[in-house]
Structures are given as structure tokens and as C-alpha cells.
C-alpha positions as CSV (number, residue, x, y, z in Angstrom):
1,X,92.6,117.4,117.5
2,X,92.7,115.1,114.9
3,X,95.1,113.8,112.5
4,X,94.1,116.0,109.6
5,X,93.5,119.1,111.7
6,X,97.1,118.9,112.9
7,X,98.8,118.4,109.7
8,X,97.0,121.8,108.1
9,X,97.3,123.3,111.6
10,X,101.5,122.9,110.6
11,X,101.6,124.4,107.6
12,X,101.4,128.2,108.7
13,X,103.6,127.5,111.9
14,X,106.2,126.7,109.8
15,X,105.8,128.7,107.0
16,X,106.4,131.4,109.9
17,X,109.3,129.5,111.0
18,X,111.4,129.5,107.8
19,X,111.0,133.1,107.4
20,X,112.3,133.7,111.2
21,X,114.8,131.7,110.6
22,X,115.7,133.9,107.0
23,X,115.7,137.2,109.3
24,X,117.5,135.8,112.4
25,X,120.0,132.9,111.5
26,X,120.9,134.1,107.5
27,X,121.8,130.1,106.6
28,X,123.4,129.6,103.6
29,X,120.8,126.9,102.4
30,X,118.0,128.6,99.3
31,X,115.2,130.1,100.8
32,X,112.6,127.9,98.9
33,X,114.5,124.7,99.2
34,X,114.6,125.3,103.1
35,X,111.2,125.8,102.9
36,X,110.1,122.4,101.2
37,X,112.3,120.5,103.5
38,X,110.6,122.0,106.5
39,X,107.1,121.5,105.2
40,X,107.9,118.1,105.3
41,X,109.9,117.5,108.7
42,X,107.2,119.8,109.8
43,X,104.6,117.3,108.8
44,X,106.7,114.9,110.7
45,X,107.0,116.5,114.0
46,X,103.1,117.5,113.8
47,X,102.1,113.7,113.5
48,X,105.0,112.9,115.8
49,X,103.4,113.5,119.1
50,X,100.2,111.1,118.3
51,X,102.7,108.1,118.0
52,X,101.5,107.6,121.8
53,X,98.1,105.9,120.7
54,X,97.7,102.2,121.1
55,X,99.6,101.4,118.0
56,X,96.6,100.2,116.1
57,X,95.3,104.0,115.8
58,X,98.9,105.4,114.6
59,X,98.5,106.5,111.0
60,X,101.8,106.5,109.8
61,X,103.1,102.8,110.9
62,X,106.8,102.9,110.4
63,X,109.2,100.8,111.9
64,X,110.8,104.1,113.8
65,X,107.6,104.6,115.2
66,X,106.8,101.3,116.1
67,X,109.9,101.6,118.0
68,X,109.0,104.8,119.7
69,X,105.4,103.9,120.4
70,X,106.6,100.5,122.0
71,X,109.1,102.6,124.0
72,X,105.7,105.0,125.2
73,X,104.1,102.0,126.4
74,X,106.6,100.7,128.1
75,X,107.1,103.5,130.0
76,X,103.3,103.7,130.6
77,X,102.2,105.9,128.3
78,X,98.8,106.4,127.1
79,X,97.2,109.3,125.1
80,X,98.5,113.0,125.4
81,X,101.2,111.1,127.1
82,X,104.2,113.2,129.4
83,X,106.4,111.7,127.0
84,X,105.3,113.2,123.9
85,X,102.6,115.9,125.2
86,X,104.5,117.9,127.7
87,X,105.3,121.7,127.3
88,X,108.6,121.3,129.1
89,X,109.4,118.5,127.2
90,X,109.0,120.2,124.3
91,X,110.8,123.3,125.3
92,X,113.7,120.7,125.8
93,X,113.6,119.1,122.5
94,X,113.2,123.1,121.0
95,X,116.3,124.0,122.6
96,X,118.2,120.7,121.6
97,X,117.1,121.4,118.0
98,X,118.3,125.0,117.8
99,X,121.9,124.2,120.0
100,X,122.8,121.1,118.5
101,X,123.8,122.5,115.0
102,X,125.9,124.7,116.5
103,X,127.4,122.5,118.4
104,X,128.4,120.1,115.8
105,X,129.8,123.2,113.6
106,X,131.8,124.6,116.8
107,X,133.2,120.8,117.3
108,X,134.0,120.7,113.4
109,X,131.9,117.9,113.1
110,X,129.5,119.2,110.6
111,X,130.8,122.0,108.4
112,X,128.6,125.6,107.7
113,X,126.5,123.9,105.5
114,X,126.2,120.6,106.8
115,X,125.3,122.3,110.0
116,X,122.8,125.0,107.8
117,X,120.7,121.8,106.9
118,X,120.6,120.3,110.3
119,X,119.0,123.2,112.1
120,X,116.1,123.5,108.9
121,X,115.3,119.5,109.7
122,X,115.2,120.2,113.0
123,X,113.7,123.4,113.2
124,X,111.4,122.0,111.1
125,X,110.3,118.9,113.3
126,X,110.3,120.8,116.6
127,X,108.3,123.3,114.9
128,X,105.5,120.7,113.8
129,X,105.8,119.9,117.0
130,X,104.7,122.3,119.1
131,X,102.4,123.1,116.7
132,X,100.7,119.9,117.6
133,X,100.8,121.1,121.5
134,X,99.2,124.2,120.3
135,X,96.5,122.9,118.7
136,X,95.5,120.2,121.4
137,X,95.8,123.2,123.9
138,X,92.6,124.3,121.7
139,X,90.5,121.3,123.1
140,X,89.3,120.9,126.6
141,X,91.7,118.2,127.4
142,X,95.0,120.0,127.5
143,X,98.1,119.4,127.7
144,X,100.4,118.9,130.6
145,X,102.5,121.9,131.7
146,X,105.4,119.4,133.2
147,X,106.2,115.8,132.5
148,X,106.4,114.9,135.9
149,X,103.1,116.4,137.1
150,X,99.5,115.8,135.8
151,X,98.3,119.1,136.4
152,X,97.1,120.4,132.7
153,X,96.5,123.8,130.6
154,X,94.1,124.5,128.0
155,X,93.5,128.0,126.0
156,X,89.8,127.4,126.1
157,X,87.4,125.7,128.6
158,X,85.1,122.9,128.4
159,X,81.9,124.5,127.2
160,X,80.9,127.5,126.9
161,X,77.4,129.2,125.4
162,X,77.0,125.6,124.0
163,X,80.0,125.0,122.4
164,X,81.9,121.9,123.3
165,X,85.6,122.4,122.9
166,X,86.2,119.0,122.0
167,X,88.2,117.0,119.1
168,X,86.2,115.7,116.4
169,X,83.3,118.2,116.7
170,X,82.1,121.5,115.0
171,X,84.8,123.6,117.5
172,X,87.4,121.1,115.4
173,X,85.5,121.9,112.3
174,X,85.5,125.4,112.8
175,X,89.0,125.5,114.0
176,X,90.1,123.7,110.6
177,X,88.3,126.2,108.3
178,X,90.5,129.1,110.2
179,X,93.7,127.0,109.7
180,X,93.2,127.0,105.6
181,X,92.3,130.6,106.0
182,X,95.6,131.2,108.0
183,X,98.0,128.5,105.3
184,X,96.8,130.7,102.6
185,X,97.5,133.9,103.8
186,X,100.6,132.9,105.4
187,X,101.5,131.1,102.5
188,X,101.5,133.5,99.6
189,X,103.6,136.0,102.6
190,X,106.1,132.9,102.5
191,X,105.8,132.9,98.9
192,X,106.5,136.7,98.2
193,X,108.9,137.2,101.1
194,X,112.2,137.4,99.7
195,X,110.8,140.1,96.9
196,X,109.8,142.1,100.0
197,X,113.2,141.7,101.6
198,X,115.0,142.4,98.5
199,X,112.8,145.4,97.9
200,X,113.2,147.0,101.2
201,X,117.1,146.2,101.4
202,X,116.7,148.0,97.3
């Protein structure tokens, strides 16, 4: 998929994610301010996985990723890299981002709150994340199921009744129309979600 497909295909994974982690975790941090800071870490970690292009075709040239992308390379990355395209890499990274707050809080490193805005950053990135994975597992091309092996899996095949399940085509096209449908719907859930809780718990 393409830049602008993944950063819409973000928004409603998140949005998802923020109220999960209202319902589950309870952090002290507003609702709606959580919310804008995962948007944006979410955008982040959506865009994050691409940094493996030849450097050239990154859109968001930082120095951080300049870094990173170098790193790739040198490790013989390409495109859909292990490195950044991996589902157990990213299961890793998931893992890392919902312990590590925790952590820090247990260690008296960070205190409650500290430790509350951590986990939404993070949450937030590895959220974008796999959202990214998701959506390239929506082309023909895959992504790889373990780092260290090149076998790959893909939720839809290579053609089928004429349709090419590429990036960049009208399967992209149509799958971009579905994810506005989806950040609207989801959205204005987001939106009203805490009325609903506060109505239910009234």
C-alpha cells in the first residue's frame, strides 16, 4: 500500500485502540487528550515500517530515520524488509510497548502518570504499526510471518476474477474508499464513547 493509504488505514485502528485501552487499563491520562496523542504516534508508527525504502523514496526524511534506514541497509534490508515487515517482529515490539510501562512504574522509575503517558505513545506507535502490516497483508506481496524465514502471508491472492491485488491500483483505490468509510464510523464511536460509558455506568 501506499503512503497515503496507510496513514487513513491508521486512523480507525487506533481510534479502536484508545477506547480498549479506556475499558481495559483505566489510565489516569483524559480520554480525548490520549486520543490526540495517539493519532499522532499512530501516524508515526504507520509510516514507520516504510523507512526500509532506498532513502530517496522515504517521505518523512528526518535525521532519526535517516539513522534507522541506514541501519536497514546495512543489515541488508530492502523493501518489506524482516526488520521492519515481520509479524513476529512486530508481536515483539507490541509486547515491549505494553510491558515496558509497567516496568518502569514497578522499578519506580516513572511514576503512575509518567508511566500512563508512556503506554498511550507507545500503544500508539505499535498500534500504527501493525496497522501498516495489516494493510500490506491486503496486497499480494505479503508480509513475512518470521524474520528469519522468507516464507510470506497475504489475506488475499494475486488475482482473482480480474482483480489484481496490487499497491497502487483500483484494489488500493477501493480499499482507501472503505478505510474513510471505516475512520468515520469509528470516529464519531470514538467521539461519543465516554457519553455511552457514562450512560450505561448512569
Amino acid at each position: 500500500m501506499t503512503y497515503a493509504t496507510h496513514r487513513a488505514f491508521m486512523v480507525w485502528w487506533v481510534l479502536l485502540t484508545n477506547i480498549l485501552i479506556y475499558k481495559v487499563l483505566e489510565p489516569e491520562v483524559n480520554y480525548y487528550l490520549a486520543l490526540i496523542v495517539m493519532l499522532q504516534f499512530g501516524k508515526v508508527g504507520a509510516l514507520f515500517p516504510d523507512i526500509d525504502h532506498s532513502w530517496r523514496n522515504v517521505k518523512e526524511k528526518t535525521i532519526p530515520n535517516w539513522i534507522i534506514n541506514k541501519l536497514i541497509h546495512m543489515t541488508n534490508g530492502k523493501h518489506r524488509s524482516w526488520q521492519t515487515h515481520s509479524i513476529d517482529i512486530v508481536i515483539i515490539a507490541n509486547i515491549l510497548s505494553f510491558r515496558l510501562p509497567t516496568y518502569l512504574y514497578n522499578t519506580g522509575l516513572l511514576d503512575s502518570i509518567n508511566a500512563n503517558i508512556l503506554s498511550i505513545i507507545l500503544l500508539g506507535f505499535s498500534t500504527g504499526w501493525v496497522s501498516h502490516i495489516i494493510s500490506d497483508m491486503l496486497t499480494s506481496d505479503g508480509v513475512r510471518i518470521f524474520c528469519f524465514n522468507k516464507k510470506k502471508i497475504a489475506l488475499v491472492p494475486k488475482e482473482l476474477l480480474g482483480i489484481r491485488f496490487n499497491t497502487g491500483n483500483s484494489w488500493e483505490e477501493f480499499v482507501f474508499k472503505v478505510t474513510r468509510i471505516m475512520n468515520i464510523i469509528v470516529g464519531i464511536y470514538a467521539i461519543i464513547n465516554p457519553y455511552i460509558e457514562i450512560s450505561l455506568l448512569g
